[in-house]
N, C-alpha and C positions, 0 to 999 in steps of 0.2 A: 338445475343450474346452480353451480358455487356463486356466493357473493362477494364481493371483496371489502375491503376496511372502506375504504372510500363511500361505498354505498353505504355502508350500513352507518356511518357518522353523517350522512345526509341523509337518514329518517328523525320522522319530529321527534321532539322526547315521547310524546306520549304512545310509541311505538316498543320503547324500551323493552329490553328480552320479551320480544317476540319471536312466534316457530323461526322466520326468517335469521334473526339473531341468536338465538340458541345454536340452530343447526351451526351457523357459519363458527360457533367454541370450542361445540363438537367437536367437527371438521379438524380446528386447531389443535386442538388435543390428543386425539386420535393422531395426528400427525407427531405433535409431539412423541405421544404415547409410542409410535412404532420406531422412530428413530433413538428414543431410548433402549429400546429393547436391541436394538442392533447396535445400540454402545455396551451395552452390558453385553451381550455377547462376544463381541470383539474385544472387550477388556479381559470377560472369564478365558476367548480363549488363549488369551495371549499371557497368560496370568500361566497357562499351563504347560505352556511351550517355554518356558525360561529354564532354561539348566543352570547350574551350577556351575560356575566359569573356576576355572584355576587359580587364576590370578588371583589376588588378594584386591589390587584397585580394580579389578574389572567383575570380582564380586560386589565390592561396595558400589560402585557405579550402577550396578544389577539391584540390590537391598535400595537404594536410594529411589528406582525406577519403580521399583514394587510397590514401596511405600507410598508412591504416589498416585500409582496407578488405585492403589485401593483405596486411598480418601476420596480419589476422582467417583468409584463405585458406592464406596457412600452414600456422596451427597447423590447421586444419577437414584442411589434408593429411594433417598426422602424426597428427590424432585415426582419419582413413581407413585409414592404415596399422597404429594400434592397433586398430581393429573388424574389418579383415582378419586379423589374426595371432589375436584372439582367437576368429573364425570357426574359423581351421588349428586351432588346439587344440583346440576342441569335435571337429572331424572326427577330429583324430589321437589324443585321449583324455585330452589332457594338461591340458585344461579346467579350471580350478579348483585346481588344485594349485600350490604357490609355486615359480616358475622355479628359485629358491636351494636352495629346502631340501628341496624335495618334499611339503611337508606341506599340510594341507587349507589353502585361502587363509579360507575361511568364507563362509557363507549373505549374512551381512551385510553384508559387504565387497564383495563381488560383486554385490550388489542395488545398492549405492552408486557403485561405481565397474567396472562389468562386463568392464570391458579391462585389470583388472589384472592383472600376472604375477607378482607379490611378497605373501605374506603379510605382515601386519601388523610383523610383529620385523622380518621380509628391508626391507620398504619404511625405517623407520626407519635400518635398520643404512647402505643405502646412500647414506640424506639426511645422515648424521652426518659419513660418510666423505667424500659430494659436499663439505661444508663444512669439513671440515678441509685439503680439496687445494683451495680456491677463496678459502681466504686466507692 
């Protein structure tokens, strides 16, 4: 039986990534994980099916499409290699816990953004820091 958010933010804390909570990241993940693979599919094949138009605007309008299409596959990459990494953790146990600090990442954060590795303070602390080296 699948669980949904609702339940699983009505278990106590001290239930925190239990089998019940892990499966249901899983779950989310894998989900994620298969409807990327079917965007990258539909971007490769569409990526392939583009001729070469005559026109001069209705080539740039075509380069402009491209170019887009391929930052869109990109990021669809590195979001691949954040649902793999956050897969290893589920396996290795590390699932749910803040990379930085060790401490629970939380029910809610993880329902929101389920490939994170930073608790709430850890993610902050290293956007403050990205901005203060970035100007």
């Amino acid at each position: 039986m699948s669980h949904t958010a609702p339940e699983l933010l009505s278990m106590p804390a001290s239930d925190y990534m239990n089998a019940t909570q892990l499966a249901f990241f899983k779950a989310l993940l894998l989900q994620e994980l298969a409807q990327l693979h079917d965007n990258l599919n539909h971007t490769s094949e569409h990526l392939r099916e583009v001729d070469a138009a005559a026109d001069p605007a209705d080539r740039a309008t075509q380069e402009e499409s491209r170019g887009l299409e391929l930052r869109t596959r990109d990021r669809e990459r590195k979001y691949l290699k954040s649902i793999n990494s956050a897969l290893a953790r589920i396996t290795d146990g590390s699932y749910g816990y803040c990379a930085d600090t060790g401490e629970p990442i939380g029910l809610l954060r993880l329902i929101a953004r389920p490939t994170t590795k930073l608790c709430l303070e850890a993610q902050e602390h290293h956007e403050r820091r990205e901005r203060q080296f970035n100007h």
